[in-house]
N, C-alpha and C positions, 0 to 999 in steps of 0.2 A: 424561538417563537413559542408562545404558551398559547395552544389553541383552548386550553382548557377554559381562560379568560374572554376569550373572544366569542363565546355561543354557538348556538346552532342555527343551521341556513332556517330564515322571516319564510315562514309559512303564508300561504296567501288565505286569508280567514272567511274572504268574501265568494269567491267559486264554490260553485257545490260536485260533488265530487261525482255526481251521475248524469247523463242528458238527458233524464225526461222533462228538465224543462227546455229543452231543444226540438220535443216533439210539435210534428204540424209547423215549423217553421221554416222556409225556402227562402238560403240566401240571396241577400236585395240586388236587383237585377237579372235571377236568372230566373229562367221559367218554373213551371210543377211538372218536377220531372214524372209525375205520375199522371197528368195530366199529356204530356207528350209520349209518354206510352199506351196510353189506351188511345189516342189517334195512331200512331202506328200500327196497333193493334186491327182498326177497323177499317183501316186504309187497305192492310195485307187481307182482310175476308173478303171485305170486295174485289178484290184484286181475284180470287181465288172464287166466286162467285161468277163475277162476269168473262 
C-alpha cells in the first residue's frame, strides 16, 4: 500500500482551536452552575448565622 498517495488525515477547518468563544455559555438544559453556588453559598451563612 503507498500511503504516500493517499494523504494526510482532513483537518476540520471550521473549529477554532481555543474556547473563548465558549465563554459565558451554560449547556442547554442545565442550570448556572455559578448561579447554584452562590445560593449554596448563602444558604450555609444563614445556616451559620441563625
Amino acid at each position: 500500500m503507498d500511503y504516500k498517495k493517499m494523504g494526510g488525515p482532513k483537518k476540520n477547518g471550521g473549529a477554532p482551536r481555543h474556547g473563548e468563544h465558549k465563554v459565558g455559555e451554560t449547556p442547554a438544559g442545565k442550570p448556572d452552575p455559578k448561579a447554584e453556588l452562590l445560593a449554596r453559598m448563602k444558604k450555609a451563612a444563614e445556616a451559620r448565622k441563625g
